[in-house]
C-alpha positions in Angstrom: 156.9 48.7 89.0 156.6 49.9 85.5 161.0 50.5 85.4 163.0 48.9 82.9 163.1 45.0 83.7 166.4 43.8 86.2 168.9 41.9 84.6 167.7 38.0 85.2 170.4 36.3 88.1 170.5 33.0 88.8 172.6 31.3 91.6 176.2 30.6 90.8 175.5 27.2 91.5 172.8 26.3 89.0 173.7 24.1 86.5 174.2 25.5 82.5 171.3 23.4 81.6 169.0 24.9 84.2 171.0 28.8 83.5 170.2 28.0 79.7 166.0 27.3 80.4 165.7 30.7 82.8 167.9 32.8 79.6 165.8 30.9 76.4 162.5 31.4 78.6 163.5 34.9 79.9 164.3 35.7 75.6 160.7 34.3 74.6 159.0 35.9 77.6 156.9 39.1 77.8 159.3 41.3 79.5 161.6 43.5 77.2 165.4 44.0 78.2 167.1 47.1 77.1 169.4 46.5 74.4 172.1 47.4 76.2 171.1 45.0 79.5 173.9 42.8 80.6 171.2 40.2 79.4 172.2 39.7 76.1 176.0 38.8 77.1 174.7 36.5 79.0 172.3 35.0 76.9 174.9 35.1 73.6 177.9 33.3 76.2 175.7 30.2 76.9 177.5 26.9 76.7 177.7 24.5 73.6 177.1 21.5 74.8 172.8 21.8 75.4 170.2 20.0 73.6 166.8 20.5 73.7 164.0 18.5 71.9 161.9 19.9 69.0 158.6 20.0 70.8 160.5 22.5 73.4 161.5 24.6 70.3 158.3 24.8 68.6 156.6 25.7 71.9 159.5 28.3 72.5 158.1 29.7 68.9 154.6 30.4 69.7 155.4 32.2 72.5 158.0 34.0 70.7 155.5 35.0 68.4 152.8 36.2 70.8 155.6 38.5 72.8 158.0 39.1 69.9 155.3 42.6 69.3 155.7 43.7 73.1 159.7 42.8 73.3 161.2 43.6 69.8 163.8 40.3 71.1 163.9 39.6 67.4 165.4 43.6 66.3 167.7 43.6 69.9 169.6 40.1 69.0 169.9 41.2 65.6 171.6 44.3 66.6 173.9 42.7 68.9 174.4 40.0 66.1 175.8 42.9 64.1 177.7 44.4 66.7 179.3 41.2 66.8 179.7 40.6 63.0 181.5 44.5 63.1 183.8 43.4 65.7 185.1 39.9 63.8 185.4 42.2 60.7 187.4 45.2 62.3 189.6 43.4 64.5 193.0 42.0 63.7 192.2 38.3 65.0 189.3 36.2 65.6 188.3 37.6 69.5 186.9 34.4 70.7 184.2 36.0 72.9 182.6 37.7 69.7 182.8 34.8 67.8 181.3 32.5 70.5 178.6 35.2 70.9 177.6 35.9 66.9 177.5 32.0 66.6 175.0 32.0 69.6 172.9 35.1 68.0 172.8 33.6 64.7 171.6 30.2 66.3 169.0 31.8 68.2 167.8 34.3 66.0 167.6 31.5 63.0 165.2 29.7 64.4 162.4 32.6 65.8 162.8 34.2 62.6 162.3 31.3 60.5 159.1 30.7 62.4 157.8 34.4 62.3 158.5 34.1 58.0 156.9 30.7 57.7 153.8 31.7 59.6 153.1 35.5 58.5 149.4 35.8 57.8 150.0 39.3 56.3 152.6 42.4 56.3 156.2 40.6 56.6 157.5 44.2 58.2 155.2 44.4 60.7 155.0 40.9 61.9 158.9 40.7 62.4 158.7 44.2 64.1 162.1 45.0 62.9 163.0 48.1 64.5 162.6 49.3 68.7 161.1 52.5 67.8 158.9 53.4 70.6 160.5 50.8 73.0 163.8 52.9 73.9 166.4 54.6 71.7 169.1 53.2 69.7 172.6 53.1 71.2 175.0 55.6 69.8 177.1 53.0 67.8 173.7 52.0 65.9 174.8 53.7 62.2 171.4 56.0 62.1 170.8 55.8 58.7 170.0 52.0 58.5 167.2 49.9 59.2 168.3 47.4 61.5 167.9 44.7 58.5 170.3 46.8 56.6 172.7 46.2 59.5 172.8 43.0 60.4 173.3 41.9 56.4 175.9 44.4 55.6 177.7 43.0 58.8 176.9 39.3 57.7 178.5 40.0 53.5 180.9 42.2 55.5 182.4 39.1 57.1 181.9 36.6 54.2 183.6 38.9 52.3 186.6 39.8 53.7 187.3 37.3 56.5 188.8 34.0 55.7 187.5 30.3 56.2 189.7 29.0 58.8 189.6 26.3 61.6 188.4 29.2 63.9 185.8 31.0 61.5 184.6 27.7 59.7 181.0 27.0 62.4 180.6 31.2 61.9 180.7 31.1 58.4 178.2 28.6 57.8 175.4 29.3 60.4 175.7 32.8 58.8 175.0 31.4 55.4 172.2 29.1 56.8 171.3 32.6 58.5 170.7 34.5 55.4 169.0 31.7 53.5 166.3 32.2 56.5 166.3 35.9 56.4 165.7 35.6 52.4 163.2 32.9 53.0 160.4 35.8 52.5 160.7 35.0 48.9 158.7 32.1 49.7 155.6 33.6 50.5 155.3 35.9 47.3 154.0 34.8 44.0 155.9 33.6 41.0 155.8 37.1 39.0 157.4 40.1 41.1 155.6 42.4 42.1 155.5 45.8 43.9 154.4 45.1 47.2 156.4 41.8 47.8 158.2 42.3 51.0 161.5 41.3 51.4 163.7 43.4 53.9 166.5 40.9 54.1 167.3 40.5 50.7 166.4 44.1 49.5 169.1 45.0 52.3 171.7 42.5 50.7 170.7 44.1 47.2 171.5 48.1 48.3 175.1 46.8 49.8 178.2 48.6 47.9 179.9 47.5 44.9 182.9 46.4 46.3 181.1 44.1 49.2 178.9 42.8 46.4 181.8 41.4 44.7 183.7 40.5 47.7 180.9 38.3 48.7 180.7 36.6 45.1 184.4 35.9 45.1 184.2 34.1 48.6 180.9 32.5 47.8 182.5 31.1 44.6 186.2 30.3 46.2 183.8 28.2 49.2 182.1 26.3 46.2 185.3 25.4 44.8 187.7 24.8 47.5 185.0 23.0 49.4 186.1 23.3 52.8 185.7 20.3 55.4 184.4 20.7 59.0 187.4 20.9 61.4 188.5 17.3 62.6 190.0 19.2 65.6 185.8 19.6 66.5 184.7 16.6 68.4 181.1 17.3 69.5 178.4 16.8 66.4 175.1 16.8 67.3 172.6 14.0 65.9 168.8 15.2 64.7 166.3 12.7 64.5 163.6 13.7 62.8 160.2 11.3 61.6 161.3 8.5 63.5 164.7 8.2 61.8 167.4 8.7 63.9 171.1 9.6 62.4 169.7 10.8 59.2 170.8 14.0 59.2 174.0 15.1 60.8 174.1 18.7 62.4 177.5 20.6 61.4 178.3 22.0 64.9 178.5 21.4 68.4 175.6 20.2 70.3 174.9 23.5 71.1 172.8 23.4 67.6 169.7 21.6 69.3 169.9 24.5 71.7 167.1 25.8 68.4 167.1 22.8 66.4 168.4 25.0 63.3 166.9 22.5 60.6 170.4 23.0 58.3 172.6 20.1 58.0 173.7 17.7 55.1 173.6 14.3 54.2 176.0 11.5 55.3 177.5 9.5 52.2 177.1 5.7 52.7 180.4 5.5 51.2 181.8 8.5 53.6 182.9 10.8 50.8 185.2 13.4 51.3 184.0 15.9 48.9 180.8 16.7 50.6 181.3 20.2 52.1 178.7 21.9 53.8 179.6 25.2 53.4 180.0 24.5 49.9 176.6 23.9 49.3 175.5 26.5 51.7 177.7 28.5 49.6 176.3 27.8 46.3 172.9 27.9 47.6 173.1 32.0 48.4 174.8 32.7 45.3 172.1 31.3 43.6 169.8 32.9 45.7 171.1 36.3 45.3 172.1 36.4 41.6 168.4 35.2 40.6 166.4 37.7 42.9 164.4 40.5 41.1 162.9 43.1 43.1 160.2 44.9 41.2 159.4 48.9 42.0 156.8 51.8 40.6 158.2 54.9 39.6 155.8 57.7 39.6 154.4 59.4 36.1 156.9 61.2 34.3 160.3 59.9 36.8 161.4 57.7 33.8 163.5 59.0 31.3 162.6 61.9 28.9 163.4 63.7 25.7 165.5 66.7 25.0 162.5 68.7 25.0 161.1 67.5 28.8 158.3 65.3 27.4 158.5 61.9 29.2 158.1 59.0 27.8 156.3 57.1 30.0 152.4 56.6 29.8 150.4 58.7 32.5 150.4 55.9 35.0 152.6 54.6 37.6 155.7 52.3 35.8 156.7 49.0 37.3 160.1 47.7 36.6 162.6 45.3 37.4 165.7 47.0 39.3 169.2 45.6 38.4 171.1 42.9 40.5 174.5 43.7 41.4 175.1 40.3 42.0 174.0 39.2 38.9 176.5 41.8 37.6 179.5 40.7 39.6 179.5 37.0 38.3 178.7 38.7 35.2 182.0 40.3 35.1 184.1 38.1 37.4 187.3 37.5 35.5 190.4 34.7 35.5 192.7 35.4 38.1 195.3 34.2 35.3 193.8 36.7 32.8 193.0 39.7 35.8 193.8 42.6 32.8 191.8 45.8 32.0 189.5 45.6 29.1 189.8 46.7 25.6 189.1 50.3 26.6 191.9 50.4 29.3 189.4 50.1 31.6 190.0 47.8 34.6 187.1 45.4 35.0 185.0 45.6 38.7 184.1 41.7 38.9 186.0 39.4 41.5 189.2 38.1 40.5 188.3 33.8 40.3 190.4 30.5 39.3 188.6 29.6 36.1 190.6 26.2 35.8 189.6 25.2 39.4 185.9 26.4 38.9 185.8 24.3 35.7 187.1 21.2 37.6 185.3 21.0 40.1 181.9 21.9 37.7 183.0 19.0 36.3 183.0 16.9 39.3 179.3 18.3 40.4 177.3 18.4 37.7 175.1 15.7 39.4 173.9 18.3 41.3 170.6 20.2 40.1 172.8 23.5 42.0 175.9 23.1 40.0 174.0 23.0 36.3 172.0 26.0 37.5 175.6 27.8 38.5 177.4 26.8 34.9 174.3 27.9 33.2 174.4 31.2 34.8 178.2 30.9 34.2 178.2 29.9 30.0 174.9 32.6 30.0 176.1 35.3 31.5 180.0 35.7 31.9 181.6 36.3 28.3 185.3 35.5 29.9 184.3 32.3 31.4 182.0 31.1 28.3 185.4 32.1 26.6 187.2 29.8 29.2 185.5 26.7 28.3 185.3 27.0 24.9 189.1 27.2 24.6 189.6 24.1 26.9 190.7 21.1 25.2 189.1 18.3 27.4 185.7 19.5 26.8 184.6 16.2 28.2 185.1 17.1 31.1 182.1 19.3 31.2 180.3 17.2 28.4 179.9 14.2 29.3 178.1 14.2 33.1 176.0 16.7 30.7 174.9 14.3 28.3 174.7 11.1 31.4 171.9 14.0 32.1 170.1 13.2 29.2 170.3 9.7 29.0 168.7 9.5 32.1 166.1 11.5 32.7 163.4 9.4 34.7 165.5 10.4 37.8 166.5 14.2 36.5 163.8 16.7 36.8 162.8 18.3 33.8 164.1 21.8 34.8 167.2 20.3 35.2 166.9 18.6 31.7 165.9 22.0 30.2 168.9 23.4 31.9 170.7 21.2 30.5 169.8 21.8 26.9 170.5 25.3 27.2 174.2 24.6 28.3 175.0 22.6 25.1 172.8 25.2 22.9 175.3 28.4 23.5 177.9 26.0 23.8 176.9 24.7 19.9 177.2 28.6 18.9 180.5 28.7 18.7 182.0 27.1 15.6 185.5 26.3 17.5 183.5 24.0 20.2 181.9 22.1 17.3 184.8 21.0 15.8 186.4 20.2 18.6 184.1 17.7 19.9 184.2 15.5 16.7 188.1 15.7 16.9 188.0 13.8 20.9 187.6 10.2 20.6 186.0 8.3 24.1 187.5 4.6 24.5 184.2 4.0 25.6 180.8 5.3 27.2 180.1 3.1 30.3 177.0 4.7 31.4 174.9 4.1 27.7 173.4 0.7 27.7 171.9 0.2 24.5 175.0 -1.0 23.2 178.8 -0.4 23.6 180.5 2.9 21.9 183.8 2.4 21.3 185.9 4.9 20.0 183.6 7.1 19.3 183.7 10.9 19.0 182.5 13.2 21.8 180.5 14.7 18.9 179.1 11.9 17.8 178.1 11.0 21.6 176.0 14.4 21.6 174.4 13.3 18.7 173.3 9.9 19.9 172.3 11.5 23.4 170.3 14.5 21.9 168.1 12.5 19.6 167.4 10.2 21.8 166.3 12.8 24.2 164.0 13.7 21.2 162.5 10.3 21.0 161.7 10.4 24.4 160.0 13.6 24.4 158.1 12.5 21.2 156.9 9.5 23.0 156.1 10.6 26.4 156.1 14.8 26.8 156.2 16.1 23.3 157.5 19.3 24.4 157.9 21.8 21.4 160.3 23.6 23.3 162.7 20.7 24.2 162.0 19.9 20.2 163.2 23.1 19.4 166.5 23.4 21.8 167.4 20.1 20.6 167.5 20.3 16.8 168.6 24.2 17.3 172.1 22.2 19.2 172.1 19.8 16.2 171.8 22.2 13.4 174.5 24.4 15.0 176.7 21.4 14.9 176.0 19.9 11.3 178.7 22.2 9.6 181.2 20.7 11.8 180.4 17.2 11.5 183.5 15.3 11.1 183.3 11.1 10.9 180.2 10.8 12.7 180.0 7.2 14.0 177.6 4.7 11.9 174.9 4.3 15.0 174.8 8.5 15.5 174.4 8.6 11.4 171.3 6.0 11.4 169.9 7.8 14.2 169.7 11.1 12.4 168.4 9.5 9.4 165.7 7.1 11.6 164.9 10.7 13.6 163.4 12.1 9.8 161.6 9.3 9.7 160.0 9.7 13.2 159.4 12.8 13.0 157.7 12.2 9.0 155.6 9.1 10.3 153.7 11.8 13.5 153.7 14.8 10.2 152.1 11.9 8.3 149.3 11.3 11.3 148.8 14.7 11.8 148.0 15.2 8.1 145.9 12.0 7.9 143.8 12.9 11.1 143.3 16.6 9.4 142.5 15.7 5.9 139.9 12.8 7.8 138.5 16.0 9.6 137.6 18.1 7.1 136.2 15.0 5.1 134.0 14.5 8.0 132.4 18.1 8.0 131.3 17.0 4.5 130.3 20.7 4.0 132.1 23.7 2.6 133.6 25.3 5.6 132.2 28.6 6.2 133.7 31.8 7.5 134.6 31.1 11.8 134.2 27.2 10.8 138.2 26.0 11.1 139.6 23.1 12.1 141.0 22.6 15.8 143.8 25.0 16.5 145.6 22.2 18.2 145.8 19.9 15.2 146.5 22.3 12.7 149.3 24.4 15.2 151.1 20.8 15.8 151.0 20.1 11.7 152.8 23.3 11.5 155.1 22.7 14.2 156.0 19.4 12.8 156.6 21.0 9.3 159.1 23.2 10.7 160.6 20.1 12.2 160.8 18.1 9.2 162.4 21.1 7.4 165.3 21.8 9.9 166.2 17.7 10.0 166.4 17.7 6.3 168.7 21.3 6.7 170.7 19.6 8.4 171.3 16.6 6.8 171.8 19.2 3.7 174.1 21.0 5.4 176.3 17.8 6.0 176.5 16.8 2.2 176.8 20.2 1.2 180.1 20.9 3.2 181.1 17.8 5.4 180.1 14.7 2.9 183.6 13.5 1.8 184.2 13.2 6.0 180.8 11.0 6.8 180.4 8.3 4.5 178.5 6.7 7.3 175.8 9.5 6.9 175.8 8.6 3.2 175.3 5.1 3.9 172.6 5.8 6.6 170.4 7.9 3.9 171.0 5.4 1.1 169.8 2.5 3.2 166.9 4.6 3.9 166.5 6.3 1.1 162.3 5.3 0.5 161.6 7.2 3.7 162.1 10.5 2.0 160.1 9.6 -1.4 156.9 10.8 0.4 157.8 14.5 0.7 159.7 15.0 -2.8 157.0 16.7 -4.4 155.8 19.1 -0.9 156.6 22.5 -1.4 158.7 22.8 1.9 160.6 20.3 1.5 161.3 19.8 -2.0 164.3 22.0 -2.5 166.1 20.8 -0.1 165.0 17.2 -1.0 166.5 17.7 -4.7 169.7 17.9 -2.8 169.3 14.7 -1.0 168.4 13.1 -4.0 171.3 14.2 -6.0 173.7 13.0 -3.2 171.2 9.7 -3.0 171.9 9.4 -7.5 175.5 9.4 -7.4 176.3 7.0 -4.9 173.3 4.6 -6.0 175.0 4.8 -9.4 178.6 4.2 -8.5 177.3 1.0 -6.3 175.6 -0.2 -9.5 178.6 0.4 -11.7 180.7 -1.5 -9.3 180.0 -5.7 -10.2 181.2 -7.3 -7.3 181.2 -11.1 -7.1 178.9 -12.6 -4.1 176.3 -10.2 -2.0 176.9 -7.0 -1.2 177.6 -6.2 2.5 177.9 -3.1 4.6 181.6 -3.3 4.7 181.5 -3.8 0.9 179.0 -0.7 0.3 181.2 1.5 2.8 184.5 1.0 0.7 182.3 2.0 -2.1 181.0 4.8 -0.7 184.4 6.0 0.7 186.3 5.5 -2.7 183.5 7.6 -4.3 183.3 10.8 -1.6 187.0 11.2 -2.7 185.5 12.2 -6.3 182.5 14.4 -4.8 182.3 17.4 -5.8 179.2 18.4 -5.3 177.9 19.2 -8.7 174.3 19.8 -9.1 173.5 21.0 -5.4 172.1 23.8 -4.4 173.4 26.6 -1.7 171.4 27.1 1.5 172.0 29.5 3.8 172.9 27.7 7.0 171.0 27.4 9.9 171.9 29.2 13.4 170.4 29.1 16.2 171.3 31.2 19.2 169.7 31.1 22.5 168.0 34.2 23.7 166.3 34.5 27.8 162.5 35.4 28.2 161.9 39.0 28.6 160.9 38.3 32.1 163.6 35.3 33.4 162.8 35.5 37.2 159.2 33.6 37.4 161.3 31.0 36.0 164.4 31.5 37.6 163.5 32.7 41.1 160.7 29.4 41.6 163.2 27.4 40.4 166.4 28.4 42.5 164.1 27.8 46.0 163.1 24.2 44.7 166.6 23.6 44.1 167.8 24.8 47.7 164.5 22.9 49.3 165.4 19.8 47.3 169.4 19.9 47.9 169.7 20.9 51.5 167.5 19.9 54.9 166.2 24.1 54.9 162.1 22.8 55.5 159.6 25.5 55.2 155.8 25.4 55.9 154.4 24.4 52.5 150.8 26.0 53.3 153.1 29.2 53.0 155.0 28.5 49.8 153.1 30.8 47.4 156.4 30.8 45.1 155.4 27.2 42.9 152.9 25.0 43.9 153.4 22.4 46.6 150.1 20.6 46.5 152.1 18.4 43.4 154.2 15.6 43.5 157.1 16.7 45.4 159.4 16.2 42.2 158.0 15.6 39.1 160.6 13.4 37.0 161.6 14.5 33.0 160.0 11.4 32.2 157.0 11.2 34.1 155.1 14.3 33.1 152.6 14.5 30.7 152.9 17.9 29.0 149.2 19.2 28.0 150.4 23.3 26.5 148.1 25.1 25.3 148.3 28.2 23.1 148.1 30.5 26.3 149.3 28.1 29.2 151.6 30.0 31.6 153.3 26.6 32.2 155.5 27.0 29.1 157.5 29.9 30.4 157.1 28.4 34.4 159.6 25.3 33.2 161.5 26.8 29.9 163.6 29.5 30.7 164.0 30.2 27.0 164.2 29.0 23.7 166.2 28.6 20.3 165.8 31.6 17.9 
């Protein structure tokens, strides 16, 4: 009595199912096995052909939970999962023992620890009791100067890393990934803003690994995503989850040893069977989003932050909170072109991951469907110089472009971080003057997806055009975001020096955008003017009229003034190529006899109206027999932009807009990356834990479905814009 537990026995003639229920129920128990009991062999070797049903698991869980304190199971499988991990990595093949055993551990230990996160009341550290110290003493092979966290994560990037996806290694790989989304599941339970005393041991142990393994881990994470490897056919046991009633919904991606835990990780079956679907390609993209996004915030003492030459610190006498630097935000920021793997201007030799650009942009193209694949391109054009540099230089821009703008045009079934995203992408694409002309230069046969009428032969600029003011429209009529205003006249105005034959129907869409734009300035005005009327009295010092009318009549000034900008900036250096702009304005031309005399607006209108003189005068000096019509008026207009030459206009400096990230990204970015991975992939978590975004909302709140209600202070701006145009 009171000696160190025996090693559980069973009779050599039980059946695996009946060996499997004494191991499982000897691991949940109370009694705690040495870490070096013959136990854990014996409970890592179990067959893979057992199912149990979720009630069993759930069960298994609570009792877990209640002995988990006594046992330290959780620390003890983890260490043998390392061990295991260590020996895949070291050895020179895949020993098939270890492999069956750190598939087994990472099975298991999925499952209890995904339970212990989800249902922490309080400190994550002490409730997963993640170390044995006064149980027994760590084995002489445990490295002594890491936490057991530390372990188990350098062994798990260790092996992602550095061993490759093969028939043998496929099933390993991704339950490890589906393991480390678990382990870095704590992020759920903090709030959106970072703070000190967040706990996240998994994830703070994948964010101290070394350089090299950092970028090891990117490289694979990225070469999974775009090589997109399929389960092995030479597997013939899948295991089917029914879950609410409806059975073969999701398919498990191993043997049927999975329901041994019910890990909840699998992906969904195509109706039409496609081939691309790769599990381990989304579970790939899902960590590298994870762990390029994740912030962990720290204090530094008074006076530990940096000082003058004369000792004086800079810092205030309190303690400092800062955000420490991701080194996997820094890898993909300096992964490189395996075509172009050369040392910098300096000589010297760049650190980031060596990666196929020309695959990476294929396959992007292929994905961008996916909420996942926009955040990874965003993070891509945002934050890598070399790829950004990539893509602009690519000559079927399209490819990129167009599932991009299909985006936009439907947004009722996009969410509107998505649509933001989205925005962004064309926004520091539009900086570069290169990718502006280029896009008016590719001609599309046609545009299948936009049904308002047929575009044929139309330019892939002229496409962004019709797609982003129509995105304006909607936002005017149903969101009437300022900062989806903003990011979409910033793209337009970036493009307007570039404009080269834009099509007729994207040229009476820029002028009718003015004109919606003029007719809620001219409300705004009228409800304003009809305010102060009403007051009937001198208004007195603190007597002003509501902030939100007169902020919006100033918003909308600014937005009048960058539409007639860029319609300036066309006639001033693109006219003789866009007689169908011409034509636009001239057949509109009363809507801009309202704002001639306003003192924002009338400079730039003088130009219009020069532009709007000469044409009007060569039409009338032309006596044509019969009515005029628009092919009539066009040949007019193109016989007369030959003879343009701009006398009488004035110069404007050009608009540029360049797109600049909050000062704190993360409680956008971090929120946003877990909705992604609980929205694309079966991972479930408790929502009465989530403390990362709200969950007592509409699961997904569609683009077109939310009202936006901003105020002057409302967090809720920088929660779903990332940034904005400057």
């Amino acid at each position: 009595m009171g000696g160190v537990p025996s090693t559980p026995r069973w009779s050599s003639n039980a059946r695996p199912q009946d060996t499997a229920e004494y191991l499982i129920g000897t691991f949940i128990g109370g009694k705690s096995f040495p870490i070096t009991s013959e136990f854990w062999q014996q409970l890592l070797q179990l067959p893979v052909d057992l199912r149990w049903p979720s009630h069993r698991v759930n069960e298994a869980c609570e009792v877990f939970s209640q002995n988990n304190c006594l046992t330290r199971h959780l620390a003890k499988i983890l260490i043998h999962l390392g061990w295991c991990l260590q020996e895949l990595v070291t050895s020179s093949g895949v020993p098939s023992v270890a492999l069956n055993n750190a598939i087994n551990a990472l099975r298991i230990s999925s499952v209890f620890l995904k339970h212990l996160i989800e249902n922490s009341k309080g400190n994550i550290y002490e409730e997963l009791f993640l170390s044995v110290d006064g149980i027994e003493a760590l084995p002489d092979s445990f490295p002594k100067d890491q936490s057991i966290e530390h372990f188990v994560f350098h062994g798990g990037l260790r092996f992602i890393g550095s061993v490759d996806v093969s028939l043998d290694t496929y099933i390993l790989h991704h339950e490890l990934l589906n393991f480390m989304l678990v382990a870095m599941s704590t992020q759920l339970l903090s709030g959106p803003s970072p703070g000190p005393d967040d706990a996240h041991p998994f994830t703070d142990a994948a964010m101290v690994q070394k350089e090299y393994i950092v970028g090891l881990v990117v490289r694979r994470l990225l070469v999974n995503y775009i090589t997109r490897p399929q389960f092995p056919s030479n597997i013939a046991s899948y295991a089917i989850i029914a879950e609410d009633s409806h059975p073969g919904v999701l398919q498990r991606v191993g043997s049927a040893a999975a329901n041994l835990v019910m890990l909840p990780f699998s992906f969904i079956v195509s109706p039409s069977g496609e081939t691309s679907k790769s599990p381990l390609a989304e579970s790939s993209l899902n960590i590298l989003l994870t762990l390029i996004h994740f912030r962990r915030c720290v204090t530094v003492e008074p006076g530990k932050l940096k000082s003058d030459d004369n000792g004086n610190s800079d810092s205030p006498l309190k303690e400092e909170i800062y955000l420490t630097e991701n080194p996997y935000c820094k890898a993909l920021e300096y992964a490189r072109d395996v075509e172009f793997d050369r040392a910098d201007i300096e000589g010297n030799a760049h650190s980031g991951p060596s990666i196929p650009f020309a695959s990476l942009f294929d396959v992007l193209g292929m994905s961008l469907a996916d909420e996942g694949a926009v955040l990874l391109l965003y993070s891509l054009v945002h934050g890598n110089a070399a790829f950004l540099e990539y893509v602009l230089v690519r000559t079927d821009l399209e490819t990129l472009l167009i599932p991009l703008l299909e985006t936009l045009y439907d947004p009722a079934s996009r969410r509107s971080n998505q649509i933001y995203m989205v925005l962004v992408i064309l926004l520091i694409l539009s900086q570069d003057s290169s990718f502006n002309a280029s896009v008016h230069k590719l001609v599309l046969p046609t545009v299948p997806w936009y049904k308002e009428r047929l575009l044929h032969n139309s330019s892939l600029g002229s496409l962004m055009v019709i797609i982003l003011i129509r995105t304006l429209k909607n936002n005017q009529s149903k969101l009437r975001d300022v900062y989806l205003h903003t990011n979409c006249l910033a793209t337009l105005a970036n493009m307007a020096p570039h404009v080269h034959h834009l099509s007729a129907y994207a040229s009476q869409l820029l002028v009718s955008l003015f004109d919606m734009l003029s007719r809620r300035y001219s409300k705004l005005a009228e409800m304003k003017n009809s305010k102060m009327h009403s007051f009937n009295v001198e208004l007195k010092d603190g007597d002003i009229l509501p902030d939100d009318m007169s902020s919006e009549l100033h918003i909308y000034t600014d937005f009048l003034r960058i539409v007639l900008e860029i319609l300036n900036v066309i006639l001033t250096y693109a006219l003789p190529r866009n007689p169908e702009v011409v034509y636009a304005m001239l057949q509109r031309q009363e809507i801009f006899l309202p704002f001639k005399s306003h003192p924002r607006f009338n400079e730039l209108l003088e130009n219009i109206f020069t532009v709007l003189d000469f044409f009007n005068s060569r039409i009338d000096a032309h006596k044509l027999e019969g009515e005029w019509s628009v092919e009539k008026v066009l040949q007019v207009i193109i016989l007369n932009c030959r003879s343009w030459r701009g006398e009488g206009m004035k110069m404007f400096t050009q608009l540029r807009f360049t797109y600049e990230q909050e000062s704190h990204p993360e409680e956008f970015f971090v929120p946003y990356v877990w909705q992604i991975v609980l929205a694309r992939s079966d991972f479930s978590f408790n929502p009465k834990s989530i403390n990362l975004f709200p969950v007592d909302l509409p699961e997904e709140n569609s683009y077109a479905s939310v009202e936006a209600d901003k105020g002057e202070n409302n967090v809720d701006d920088r929660e779903v814009q990332p940034a904005e145009a400057v």
